[in-house]
C-alpha positions in Angstrom: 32.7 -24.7 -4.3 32.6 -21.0 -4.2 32.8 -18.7 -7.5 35.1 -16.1 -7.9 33.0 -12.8 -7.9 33.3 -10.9 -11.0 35.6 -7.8 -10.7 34.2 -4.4 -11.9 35.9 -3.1 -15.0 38.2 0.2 -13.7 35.9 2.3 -16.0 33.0 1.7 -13.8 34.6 1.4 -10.1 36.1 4.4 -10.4 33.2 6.7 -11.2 31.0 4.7 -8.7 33.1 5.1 -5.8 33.4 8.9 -6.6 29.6 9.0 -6.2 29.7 6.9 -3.1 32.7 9.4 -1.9 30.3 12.7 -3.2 27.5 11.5 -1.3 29.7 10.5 2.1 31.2 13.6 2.3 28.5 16.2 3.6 27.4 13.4 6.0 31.2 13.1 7.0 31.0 16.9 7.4 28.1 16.9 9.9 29.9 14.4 12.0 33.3 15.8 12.2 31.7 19.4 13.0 29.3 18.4 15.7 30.3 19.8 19.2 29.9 16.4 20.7 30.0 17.9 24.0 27.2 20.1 24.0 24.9 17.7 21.6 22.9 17.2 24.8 22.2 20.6 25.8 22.1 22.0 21.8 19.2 18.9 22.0 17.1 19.6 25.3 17.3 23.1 24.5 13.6 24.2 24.7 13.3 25.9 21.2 14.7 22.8 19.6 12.5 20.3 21.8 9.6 22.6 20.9 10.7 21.9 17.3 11.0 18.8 17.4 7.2 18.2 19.0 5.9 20.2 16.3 8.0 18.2 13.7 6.6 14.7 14.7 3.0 16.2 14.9 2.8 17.7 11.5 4.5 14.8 9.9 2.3 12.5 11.6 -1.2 14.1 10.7 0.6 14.5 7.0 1.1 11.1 7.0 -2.3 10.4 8.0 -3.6 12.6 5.3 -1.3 10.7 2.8 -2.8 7.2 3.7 -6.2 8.7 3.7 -6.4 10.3 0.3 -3.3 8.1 -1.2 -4.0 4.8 -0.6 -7.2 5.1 -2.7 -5.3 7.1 -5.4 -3.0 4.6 -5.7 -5.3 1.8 -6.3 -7.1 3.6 -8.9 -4.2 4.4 -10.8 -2.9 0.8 -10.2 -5.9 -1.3 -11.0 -8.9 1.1 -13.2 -8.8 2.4 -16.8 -9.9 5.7 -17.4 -9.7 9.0 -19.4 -7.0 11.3 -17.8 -5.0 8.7 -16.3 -1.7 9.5 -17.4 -2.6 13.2 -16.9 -3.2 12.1 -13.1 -0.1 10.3 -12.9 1.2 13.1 -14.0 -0.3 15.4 -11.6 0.9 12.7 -8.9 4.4 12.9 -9.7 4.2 16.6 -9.6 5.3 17.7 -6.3 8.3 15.5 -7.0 9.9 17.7 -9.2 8.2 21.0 -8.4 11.1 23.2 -6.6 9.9 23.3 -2.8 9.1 27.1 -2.8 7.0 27.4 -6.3 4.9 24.0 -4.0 4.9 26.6 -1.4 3.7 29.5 -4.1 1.3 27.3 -5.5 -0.3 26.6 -2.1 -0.3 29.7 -1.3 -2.6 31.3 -4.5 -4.6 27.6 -4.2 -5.7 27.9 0.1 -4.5 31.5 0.9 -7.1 33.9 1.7 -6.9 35.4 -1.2 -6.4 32.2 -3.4 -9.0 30.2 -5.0 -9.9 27.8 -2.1 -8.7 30.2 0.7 -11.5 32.6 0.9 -14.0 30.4 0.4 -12.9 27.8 3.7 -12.4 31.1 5.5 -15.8 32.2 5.1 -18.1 29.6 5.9 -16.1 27.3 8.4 -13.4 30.0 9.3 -10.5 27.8 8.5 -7.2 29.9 7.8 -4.5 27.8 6.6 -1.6 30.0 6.0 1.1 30.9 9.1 -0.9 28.0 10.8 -0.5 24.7 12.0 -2.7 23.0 9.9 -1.1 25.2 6.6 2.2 23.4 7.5 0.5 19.5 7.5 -0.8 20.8 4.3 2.6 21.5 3.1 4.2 18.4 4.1 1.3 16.5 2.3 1.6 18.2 -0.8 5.3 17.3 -1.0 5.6 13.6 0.8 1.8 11.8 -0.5 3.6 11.1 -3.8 6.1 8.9 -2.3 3.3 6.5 -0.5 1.1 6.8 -3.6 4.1 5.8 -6.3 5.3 3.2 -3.8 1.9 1.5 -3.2 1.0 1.6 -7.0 3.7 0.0 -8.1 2.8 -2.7 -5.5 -0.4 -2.9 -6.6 0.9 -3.3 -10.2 2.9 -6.5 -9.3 0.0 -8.4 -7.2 -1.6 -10.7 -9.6 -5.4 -9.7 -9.7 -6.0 -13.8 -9.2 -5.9 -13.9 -5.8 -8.6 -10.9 -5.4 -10.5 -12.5 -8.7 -10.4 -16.0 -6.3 -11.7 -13.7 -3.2 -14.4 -12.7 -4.9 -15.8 -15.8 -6.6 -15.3 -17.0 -2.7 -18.0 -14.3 -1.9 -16.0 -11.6 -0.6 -17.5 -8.1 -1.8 -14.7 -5.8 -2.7 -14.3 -4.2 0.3 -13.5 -7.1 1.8 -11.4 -8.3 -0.4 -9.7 -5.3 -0.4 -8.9 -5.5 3.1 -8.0 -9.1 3.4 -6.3 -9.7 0.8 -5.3 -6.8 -1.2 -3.6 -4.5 1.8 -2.0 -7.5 3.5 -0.3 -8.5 0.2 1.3 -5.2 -0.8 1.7 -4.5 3.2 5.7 -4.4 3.1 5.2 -1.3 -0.5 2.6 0.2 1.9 4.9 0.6 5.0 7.6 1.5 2.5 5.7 4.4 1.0 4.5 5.4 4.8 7.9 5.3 6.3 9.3 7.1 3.1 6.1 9.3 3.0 6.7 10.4 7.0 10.8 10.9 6.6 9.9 13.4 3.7 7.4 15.2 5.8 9.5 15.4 8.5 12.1 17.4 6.5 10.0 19.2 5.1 11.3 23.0 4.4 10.7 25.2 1.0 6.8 24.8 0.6 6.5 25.1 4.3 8.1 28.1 4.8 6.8 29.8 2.1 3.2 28.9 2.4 2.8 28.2 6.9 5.9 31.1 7.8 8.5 30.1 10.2 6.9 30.8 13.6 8.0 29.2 16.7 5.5 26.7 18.3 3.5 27.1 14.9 4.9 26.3 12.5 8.5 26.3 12.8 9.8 22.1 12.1 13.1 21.3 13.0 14.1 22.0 9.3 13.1 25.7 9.5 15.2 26.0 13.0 18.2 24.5 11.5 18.0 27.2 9.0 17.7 30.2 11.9 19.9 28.4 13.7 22.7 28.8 10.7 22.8 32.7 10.9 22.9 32.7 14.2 24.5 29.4 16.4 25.9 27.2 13.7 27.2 24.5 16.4 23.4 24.0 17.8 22.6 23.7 13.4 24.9 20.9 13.0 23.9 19.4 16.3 19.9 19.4 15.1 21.3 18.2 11.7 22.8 15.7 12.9 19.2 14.3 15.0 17.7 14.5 11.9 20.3 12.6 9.9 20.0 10.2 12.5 16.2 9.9 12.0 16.7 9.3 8.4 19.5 6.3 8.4 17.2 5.1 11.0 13.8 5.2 8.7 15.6 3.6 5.8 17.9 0.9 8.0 13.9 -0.1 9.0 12.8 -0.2 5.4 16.0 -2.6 4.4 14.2 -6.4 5.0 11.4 -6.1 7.1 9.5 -3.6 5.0 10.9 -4.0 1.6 9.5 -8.1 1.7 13.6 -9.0 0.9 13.8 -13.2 1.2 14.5 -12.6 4.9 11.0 -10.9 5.7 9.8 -13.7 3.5 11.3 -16.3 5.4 10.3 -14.6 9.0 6.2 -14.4 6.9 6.6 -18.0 6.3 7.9 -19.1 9.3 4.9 -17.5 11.3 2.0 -18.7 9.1 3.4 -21.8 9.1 3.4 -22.5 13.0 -0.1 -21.1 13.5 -1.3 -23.7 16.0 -4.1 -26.0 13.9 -7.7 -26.8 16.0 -8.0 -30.0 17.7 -9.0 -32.3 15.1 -12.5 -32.5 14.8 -14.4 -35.2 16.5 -15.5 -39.0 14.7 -18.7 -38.8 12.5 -18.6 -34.8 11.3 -21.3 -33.8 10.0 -22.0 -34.1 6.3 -21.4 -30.6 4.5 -24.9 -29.2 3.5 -25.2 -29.2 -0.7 -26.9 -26.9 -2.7 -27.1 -28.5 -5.9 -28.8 -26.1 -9.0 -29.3 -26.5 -13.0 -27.4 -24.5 -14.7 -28.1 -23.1 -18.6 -24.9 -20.6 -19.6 -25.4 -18.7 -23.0 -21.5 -17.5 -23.7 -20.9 -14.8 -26.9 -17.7 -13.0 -27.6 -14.4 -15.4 -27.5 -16.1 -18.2 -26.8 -19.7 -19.1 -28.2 -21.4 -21.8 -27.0 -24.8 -22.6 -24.8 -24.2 -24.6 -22.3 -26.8 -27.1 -20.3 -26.3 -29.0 -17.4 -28.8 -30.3 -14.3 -27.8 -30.1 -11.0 -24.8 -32.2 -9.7 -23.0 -32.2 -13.4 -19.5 -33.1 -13.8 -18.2 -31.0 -17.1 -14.9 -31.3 -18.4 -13.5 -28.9 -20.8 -10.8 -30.4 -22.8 -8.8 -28.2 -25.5 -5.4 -27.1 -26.6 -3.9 -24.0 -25.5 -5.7 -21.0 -26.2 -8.9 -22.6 -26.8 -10.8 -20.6 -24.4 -10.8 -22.8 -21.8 -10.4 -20.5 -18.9 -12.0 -17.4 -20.8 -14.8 -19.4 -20.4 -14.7 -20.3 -16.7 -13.9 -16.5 -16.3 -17.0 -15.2 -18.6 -19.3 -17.8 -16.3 -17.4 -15.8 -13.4 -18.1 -12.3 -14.8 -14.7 -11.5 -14.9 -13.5 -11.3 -18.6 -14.3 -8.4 -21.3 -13.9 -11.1 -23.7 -16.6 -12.8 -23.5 -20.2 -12.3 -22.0 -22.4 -15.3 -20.4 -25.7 -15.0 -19.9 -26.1 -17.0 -16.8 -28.8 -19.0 -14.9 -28.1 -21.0 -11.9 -31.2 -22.5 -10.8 -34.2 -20.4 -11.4 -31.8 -16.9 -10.7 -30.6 -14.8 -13.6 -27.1 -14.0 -12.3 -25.9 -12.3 -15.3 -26.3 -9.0 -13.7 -24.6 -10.0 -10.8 -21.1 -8.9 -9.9 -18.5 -11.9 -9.0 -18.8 -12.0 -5.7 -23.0 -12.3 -5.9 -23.1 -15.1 -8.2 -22.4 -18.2 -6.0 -19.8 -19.4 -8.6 -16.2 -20.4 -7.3 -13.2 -21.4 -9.2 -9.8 -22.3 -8.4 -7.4 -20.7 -11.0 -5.2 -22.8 -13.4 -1.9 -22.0 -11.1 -3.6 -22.3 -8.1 -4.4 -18.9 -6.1 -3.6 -19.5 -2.0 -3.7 -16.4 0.1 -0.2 -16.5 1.0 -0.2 -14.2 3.5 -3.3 -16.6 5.1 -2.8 -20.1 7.5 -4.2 -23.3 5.9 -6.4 -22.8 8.1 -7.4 -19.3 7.0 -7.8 -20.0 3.6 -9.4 -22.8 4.1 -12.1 -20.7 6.2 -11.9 -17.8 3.9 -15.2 -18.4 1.9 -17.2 -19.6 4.8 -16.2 -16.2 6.5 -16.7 -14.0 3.7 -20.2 -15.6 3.4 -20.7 -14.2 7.5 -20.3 -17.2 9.0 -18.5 -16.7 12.6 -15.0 -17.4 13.0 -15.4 -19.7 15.1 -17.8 -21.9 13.1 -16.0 -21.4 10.2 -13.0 -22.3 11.9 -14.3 -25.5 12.6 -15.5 -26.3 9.5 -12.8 -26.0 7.8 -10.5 -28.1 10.4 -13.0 -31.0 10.0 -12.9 -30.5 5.9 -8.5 -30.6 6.5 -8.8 -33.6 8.9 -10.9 -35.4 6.4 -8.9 -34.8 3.6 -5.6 -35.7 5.7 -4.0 -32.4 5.5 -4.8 -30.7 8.9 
């Protein structure tokens, strides 16, 4: 039985479809005044094909630039503690707000040749960055890196550190971890920020005039010719309006599901891990996994204090209500908690100096914590290959370890 939608009270629906109407309009505007007829010749016209080569190159190489210096940006602000960070953020956010000609002024007294930076890159590796190429990717950085940046951090804020805490105690050093499971998990706010990153520099016009000049084959974008092209053609203006319009419905129809993770991506994710074809199964009388069994003495201070004593091949179970500590301490044995510190021996090795993924200690987290961007396959793998076995080994292994335990 289906429900009735709710109505919208008259006090809301009619404000909201004014704003729906205010925004429609201009759009409406640019279609009813293009001069269908000569769009193609307004667009194979060879200023505006000039433009538009010089467009896709700037906003590419900004782009470029943006994952480059961003990506890490964004990960610091998203996962680190430290002084200045809401000054950072800050600074981030910036550009956002800035009016696109005092980004422009600010460029220009921070890389002109007589700015700060300016004289300085002209002089020993003869870079000038003003009324040049190069000063109009810097442009379109300055303004468009805060979209990937804000979009990828706030990505980064809603992954659960578990699954790169599980990584790790896998023996994946953070690098890897980083790569394998951090960046495929926030993949769809990464494309987001990078397709919203690329439209901006693409339309890029105030800080770009005012800092690279509007010269043809230089430095003049397809936003810059739209504005000559106002004073002097305004049916070829609409008409290069209109292909960059186009661009940008485009850009954000391609964000809506397959780049924003909506349940449809999900589903299409899902579907593909879940027919990854599975090894043969693995041959009678496997091989025995090889054990390496070690003592271990734990001395834990902070939340939890205890000293803890077991030889090698120990069962321990910790038993305790909620909030005893329980998986502080499994995470101080770990290395992973500020609140509380194990002094740890495994064997004859002092590993309290060790980071996580150096200690040779796994865990499997209370909820559980499978890669779910991974085959069961692949996680099952996942430590062996972190550990530089070959994939193919590892591969193996863990089919035969599925297969035994019925679940390949």
């Amino acid at each position: 039985m289906n429900r009735p939608r709710p109505r919208a009270p008259i006090v809301l629906a009619l404000p909201a479809l004014l704003a729906v109407a205010f925004l429609l309009l201009p759009l409406a505007g640019i279609l009813a005044r293009t001069s269908w007829g000569e769009l193609g010749g307004h667009l194979t016209s060879e200023p505006t094909t000039q433009a538009l080569t010089l467009s896709l190159i700037v906003s590419g190489w900004a782009l470029v630039l943006s994952l480059v210096l961003g990506v890490p940006l964004a990960w610091l602000l998203a996962r680190v503690d430290f002084p200045g960070k809401v000054f950072v953020r800050s600074l981030v956010l910036l550009p956002m707000v800035l009016p696109p000609t005092v980004g422009g002024v600010a460029l220009l007294l921070g890389f002109g040749r007589r700015g700060l930076l300016g004289p300085w890159l002209e002089d020993w590796f003869g870079i000038t960055l003003p009324f040049h190429t190069s000063g109009a990717v810097l442009a379109a950085t300055f303004v468009a890196m805060p979209f990937l940046v804000i979009s990828l951090e706030g990505a980064l804020g809603g992954l659960r550190p578990r699954y790169e805490e599980t990584a790790a105690s896998l023996g994946a050093s953070p690098v890897r971890v980083f790569f394998t499971v951090t960046l495929p998990m926030v993949a769809p706010g990464l494309a987001a920020g990078a397709a919203l990153t690329w439209a901006r520099a693409l339309g890029e016009f105030g800080a770009t005039i005012t800092f690279a000049g509007n010269l043809p084959g230089t430095t003049q974008t397809l936003p810059l010719q739209v504005y000559l092209l106002l004073q002097d053609s305004p049916e070829a203006a609409t008409s290069v309006s209109l292909l960059l319009l186009v661009i940008a419905m485009a850009v954000l129809l391609a964000l809506r599901g397959r780049w924003t993770g909506t349940p449809q991506a999900r589903t299409r994710t899902r579907e593909v891990i879940d027919e990854e074809p599975l090894a043969a199964a693995a041959p009678e009388g496997a091989p025995e996994a090889v054990r390496e069994d070690w003592p271990l003495h734990a001395e834990v201070t902070g939340f939890n204090e205890l000293t803890l004593d077991a030889d090698a091949g120990t069962t321990i179970a910790v038993v305790g209500p909620n909030g005893a500590g329980k998986t502080t301490l499994l995470r101080a044995l770990l290395g992973l908690t500020p609140r509380a510190h194990a002094r740890l021996r495994l064997g004859g090795t002092d590993v309290t100096a060790l980071p996580a993924h150096r200690r040779g200690v796994a865990w499997v987290p209370q909820d559980g914590a499978l890669f779910p961007h991974l085959s069961t396959l692949a996680n099952t793998a996942y430590g062996l290959r972190a550990r530089g076995v070959p994939r193919a080994e590892a591969r193996r292994s863990a089919q035969e370890w599925l297969d035994r335990l019925g679940v390949g």
